[in-house]
C-alpha positions as CSV (number, residue, x, y, z in Angstrom):
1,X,-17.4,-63.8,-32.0
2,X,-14.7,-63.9,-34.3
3,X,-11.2,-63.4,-34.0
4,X,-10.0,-59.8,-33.3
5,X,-13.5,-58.6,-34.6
6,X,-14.5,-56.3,-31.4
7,X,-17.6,-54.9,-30.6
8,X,-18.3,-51.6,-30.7
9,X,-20.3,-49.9,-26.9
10,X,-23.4,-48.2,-27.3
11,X,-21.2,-45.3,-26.6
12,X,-19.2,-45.4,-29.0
13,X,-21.6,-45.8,-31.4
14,X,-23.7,-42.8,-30.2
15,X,-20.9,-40.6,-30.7
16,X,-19.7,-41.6,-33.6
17,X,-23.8,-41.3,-35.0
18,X,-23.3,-37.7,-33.7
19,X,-19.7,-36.7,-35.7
20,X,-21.5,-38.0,-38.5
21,X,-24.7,-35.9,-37.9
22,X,-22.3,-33.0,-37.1
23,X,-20.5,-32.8,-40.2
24,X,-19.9,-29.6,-42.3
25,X,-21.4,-29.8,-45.2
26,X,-20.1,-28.9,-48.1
27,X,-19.7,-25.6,-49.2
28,X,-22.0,-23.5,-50.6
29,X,-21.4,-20.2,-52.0
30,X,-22.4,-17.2,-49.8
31,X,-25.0,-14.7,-50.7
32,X,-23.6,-11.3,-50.0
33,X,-25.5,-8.0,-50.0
34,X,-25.0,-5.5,-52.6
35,X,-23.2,-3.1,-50.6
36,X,-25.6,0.6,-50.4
37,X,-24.8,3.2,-52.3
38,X,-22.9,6.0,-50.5
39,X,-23.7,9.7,-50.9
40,X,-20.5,11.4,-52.2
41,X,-19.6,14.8,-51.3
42,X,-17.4,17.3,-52.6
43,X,-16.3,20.0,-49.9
44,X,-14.9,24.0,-51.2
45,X,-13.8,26.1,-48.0
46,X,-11.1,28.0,-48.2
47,X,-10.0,27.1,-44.6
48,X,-8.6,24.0,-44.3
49,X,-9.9,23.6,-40.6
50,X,-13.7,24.2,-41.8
51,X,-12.8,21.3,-44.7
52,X,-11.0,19.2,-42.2
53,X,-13.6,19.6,-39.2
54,X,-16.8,18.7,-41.7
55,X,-14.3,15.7,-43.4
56,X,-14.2,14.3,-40.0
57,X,-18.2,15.0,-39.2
58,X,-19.4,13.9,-42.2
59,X,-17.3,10.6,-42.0
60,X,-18.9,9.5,-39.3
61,X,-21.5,8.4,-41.4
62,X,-21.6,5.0,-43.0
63,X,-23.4,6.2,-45.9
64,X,-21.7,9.5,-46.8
65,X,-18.1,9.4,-48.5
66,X,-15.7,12.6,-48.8
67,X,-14.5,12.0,-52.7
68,X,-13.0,15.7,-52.8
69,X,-11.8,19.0,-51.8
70,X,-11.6,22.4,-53.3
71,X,-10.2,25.9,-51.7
72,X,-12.0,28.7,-54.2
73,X,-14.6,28.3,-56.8
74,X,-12.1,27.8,-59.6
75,X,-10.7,24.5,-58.3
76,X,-14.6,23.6,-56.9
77,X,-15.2,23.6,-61.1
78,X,-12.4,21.4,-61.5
79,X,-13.7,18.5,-58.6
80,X,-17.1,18.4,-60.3
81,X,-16.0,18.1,-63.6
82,X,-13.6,15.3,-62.7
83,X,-15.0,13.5,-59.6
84,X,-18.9,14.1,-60.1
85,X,-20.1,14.5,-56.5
86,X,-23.5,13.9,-55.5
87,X,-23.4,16.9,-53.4
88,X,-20.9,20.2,-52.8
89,X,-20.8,22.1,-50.4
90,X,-19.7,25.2,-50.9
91,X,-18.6,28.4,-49.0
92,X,-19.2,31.7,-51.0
93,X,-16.4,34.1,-50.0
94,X,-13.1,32.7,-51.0
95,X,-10.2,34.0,-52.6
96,X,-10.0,33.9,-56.7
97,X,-13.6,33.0,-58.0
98,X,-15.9,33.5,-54.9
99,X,-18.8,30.8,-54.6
100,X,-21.7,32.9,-56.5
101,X,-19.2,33.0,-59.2
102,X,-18.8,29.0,-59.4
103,X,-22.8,28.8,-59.1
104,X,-23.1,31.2,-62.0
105,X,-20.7,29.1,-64.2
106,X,-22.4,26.2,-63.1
107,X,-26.0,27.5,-64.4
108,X,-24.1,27.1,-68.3
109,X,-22.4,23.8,-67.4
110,X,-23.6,19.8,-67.9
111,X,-23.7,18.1,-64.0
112,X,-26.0,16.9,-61.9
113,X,-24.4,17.9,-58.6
114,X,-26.6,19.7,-55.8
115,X,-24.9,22.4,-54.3
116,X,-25.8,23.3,-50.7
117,X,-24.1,26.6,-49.8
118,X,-22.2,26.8,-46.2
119,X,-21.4,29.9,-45.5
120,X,-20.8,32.0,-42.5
121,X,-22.5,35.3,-44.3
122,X,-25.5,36.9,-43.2
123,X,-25.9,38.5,-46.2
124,X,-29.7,37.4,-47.0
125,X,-28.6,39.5,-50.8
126,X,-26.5,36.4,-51.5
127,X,-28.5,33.5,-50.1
128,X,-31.5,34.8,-52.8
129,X,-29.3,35.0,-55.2
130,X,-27.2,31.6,-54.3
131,X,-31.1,29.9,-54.6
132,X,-31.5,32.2,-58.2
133,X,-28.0,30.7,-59.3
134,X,-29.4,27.1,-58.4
135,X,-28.4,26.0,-55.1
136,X,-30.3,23.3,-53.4
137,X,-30.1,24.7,-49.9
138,X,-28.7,27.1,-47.8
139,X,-26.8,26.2,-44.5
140,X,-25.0,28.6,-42.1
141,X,-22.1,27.8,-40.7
142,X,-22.8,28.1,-37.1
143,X,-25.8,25.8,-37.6
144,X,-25.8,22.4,-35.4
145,X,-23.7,19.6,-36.6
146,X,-26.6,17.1,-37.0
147,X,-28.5,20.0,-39.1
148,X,-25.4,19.5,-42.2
149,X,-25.8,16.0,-41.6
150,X,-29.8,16.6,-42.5
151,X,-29.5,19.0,-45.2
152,X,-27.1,17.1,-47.2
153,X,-29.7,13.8,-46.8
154,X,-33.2,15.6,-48.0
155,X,-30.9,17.8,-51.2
156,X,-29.3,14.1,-51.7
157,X,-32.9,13.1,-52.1
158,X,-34.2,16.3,-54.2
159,X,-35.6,18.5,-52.0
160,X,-34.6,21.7,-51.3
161,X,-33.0,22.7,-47.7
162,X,-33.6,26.0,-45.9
163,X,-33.9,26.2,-42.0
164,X,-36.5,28.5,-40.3
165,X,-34.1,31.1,-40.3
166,X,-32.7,31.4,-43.8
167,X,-36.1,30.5,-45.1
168,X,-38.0,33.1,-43.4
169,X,-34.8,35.8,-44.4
170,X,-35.0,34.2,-48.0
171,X,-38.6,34.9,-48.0
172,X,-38.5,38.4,-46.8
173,X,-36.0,39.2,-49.6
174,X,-38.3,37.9,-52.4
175,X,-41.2,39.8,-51.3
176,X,-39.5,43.1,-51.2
177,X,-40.7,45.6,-53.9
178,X,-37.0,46.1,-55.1
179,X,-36.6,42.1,-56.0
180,X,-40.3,41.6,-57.4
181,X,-38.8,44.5,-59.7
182,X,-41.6,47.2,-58.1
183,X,-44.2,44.8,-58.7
184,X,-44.8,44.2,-54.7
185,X,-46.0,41.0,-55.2
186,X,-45.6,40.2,-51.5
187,X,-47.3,37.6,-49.4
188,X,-50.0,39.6,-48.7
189,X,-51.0,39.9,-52.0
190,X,-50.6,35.8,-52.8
191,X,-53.4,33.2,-52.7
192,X,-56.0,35.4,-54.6
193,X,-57.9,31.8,-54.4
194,X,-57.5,28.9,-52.6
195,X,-55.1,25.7,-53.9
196,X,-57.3,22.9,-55.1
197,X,-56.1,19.5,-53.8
198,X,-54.2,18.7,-56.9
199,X,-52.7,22.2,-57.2
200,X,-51.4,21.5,-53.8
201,X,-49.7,18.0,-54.9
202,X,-47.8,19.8,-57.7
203,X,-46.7,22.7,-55.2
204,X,-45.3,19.6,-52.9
205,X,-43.2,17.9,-55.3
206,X,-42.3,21.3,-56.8
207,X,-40.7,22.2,-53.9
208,X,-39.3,18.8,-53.5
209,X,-37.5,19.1,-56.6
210,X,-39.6,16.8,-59.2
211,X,-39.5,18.2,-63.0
212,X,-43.1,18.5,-65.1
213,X,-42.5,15.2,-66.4
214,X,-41.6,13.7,-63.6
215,X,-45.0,15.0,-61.9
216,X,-46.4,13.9,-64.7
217,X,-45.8,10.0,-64.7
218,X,-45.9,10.3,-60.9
219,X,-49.7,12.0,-60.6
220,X,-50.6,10.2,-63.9
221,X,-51.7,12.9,-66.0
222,X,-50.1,14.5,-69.4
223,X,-46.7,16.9,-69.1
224,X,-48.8,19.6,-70.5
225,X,-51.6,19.1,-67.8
226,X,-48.8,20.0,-65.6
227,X,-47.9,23.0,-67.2
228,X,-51.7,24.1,-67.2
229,X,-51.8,23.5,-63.3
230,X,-48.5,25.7,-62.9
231,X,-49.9,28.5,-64.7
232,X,-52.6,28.4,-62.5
233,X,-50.5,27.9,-59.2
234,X,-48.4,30.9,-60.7
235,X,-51.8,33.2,-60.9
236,X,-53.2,32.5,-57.5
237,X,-49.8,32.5,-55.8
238,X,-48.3,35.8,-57.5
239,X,-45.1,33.7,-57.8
240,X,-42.8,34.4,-60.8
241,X,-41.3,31.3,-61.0
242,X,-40.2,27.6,-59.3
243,X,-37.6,28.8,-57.3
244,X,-40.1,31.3,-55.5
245,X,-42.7,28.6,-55.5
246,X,-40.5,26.4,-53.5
247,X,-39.5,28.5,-51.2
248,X,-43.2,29.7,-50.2
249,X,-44.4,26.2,-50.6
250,X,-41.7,25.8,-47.7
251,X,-42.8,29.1,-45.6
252,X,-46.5,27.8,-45.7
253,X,-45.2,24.0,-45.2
254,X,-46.7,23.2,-48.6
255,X,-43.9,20.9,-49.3
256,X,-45.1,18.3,-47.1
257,X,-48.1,17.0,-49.3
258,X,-50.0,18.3,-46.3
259,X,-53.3,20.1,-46.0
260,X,-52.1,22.9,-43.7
């Protein structure tokens, strides 16, 4: 062997194969996720307890996002015109401009907010007219936690939100003589004839909050076909208009695409 050559041991060779083996390669650039959308959620109380308790609630949720607060209906105006929430909650009785007040401003104005109203009143009066004015859903405030959480997810997602109780209350108020304007079209007097299959589709997404031509690419037929079926659903029903549709769709459990 030549002089100072040395040999390397097996050893030494095995471990330096495995360094070499072991080596980082070189960088390559990492693929990240496109981060998921959050809901965000305007909230008009004028307590600052009931906006602090349901900022803290609705937080705890990875997908919702508090952008904005509001204390009467004036300022509640103001969030949506310069924040655009996906969703507002809104109380009705407050100081100034009440919460029926904002809705009824909001019927005139450009947004596409959904308002659910959270509200401590028991006046069924203003929930039916709070669903007239075009709220998404109705949630009283002593309802469970987890049941905000829920309403805000299926209005997020178009449907409309009414729990047994205000739905059966709302329900009750619409088939009263003195709001079918003496025409006691009540739920007695509905389904003079059966739904046909797709009569009950329409009803479904209807209530689910779907527009005629949005029915109408999703069930592949013509916007006017859509109308046609409406009229019809209208007749049998003895509804007057969508609003009322949903909400019986949602007493009978229509609005599940089901065949109850």
């Amino acid at each position: 062997m030549a002089e100072g050559i040395t040999s390397k041991s097996p050893l030494e060779e095995a471990l330096e194969s495995m360094a070499s083996a072991t080596e980082a390669p070189a960088e390559q650039p990492v693929a990240v996720a496109p981060e998921k959308r959050k809901v965000r959620i305007g909230l008009v109380d004028d307590h600052p307890i009931v906006r602090e308790g349901l900022r803290k609630l609705l937080n705890l949720e990875e997908d919702f996002e508090v952008v904005g607060e509001a204390d009467n209906g004036r300022t509640a105006l103001e969030l949506i015109e310069d924040l655009h929430p996906d969703v507002l909650l809104l109380d009705l009785k407050m100081p100034g401009m009440d919460g029926l007040s904002a809705l009824q401003t909001l019927q005139h104005a450009s947004h596409q907010t959904k308002i659910i109203v959270l509200t401590a009143s028991e006046d069924k009066n203003e929930w039916v007219q709070a669903m007239k004015l075009g709220c998404s859903g109705i949630v009283i405030k002593q309802t469970q936690p987890e049941l905000i959480v829920k309403s805000i997810r299926k209005v997020y997602s178009g449907e409309i939100w009414l729990d047994s109780h205000t739905t059966a209350a709302v329900m009750r108020q619409f088939a009263s003589p003195s709001d079918a304007n003496g025409g006691g079209s009540g739920a007695k007097g509905r389904e003079r004839s059966p739904l046909s299959a797709r009569e009950r589709e329409i009803v479904a997404l209807v209530a689910q909050g779907y527009k005629n031509k949005e029915m109408a690419e999703k069930m592949f037929i013509s916007e006017q076909t859509v109308k046609n079926h409406l009229h019809n659903i209208f007749d049998k029903l003895g509804v007057s208009d969508r609003l009322e549709l949903a909400l019986y769709a949602i007493h009978k459990g229509l609005h599940l695409g089901g065949d109850k």
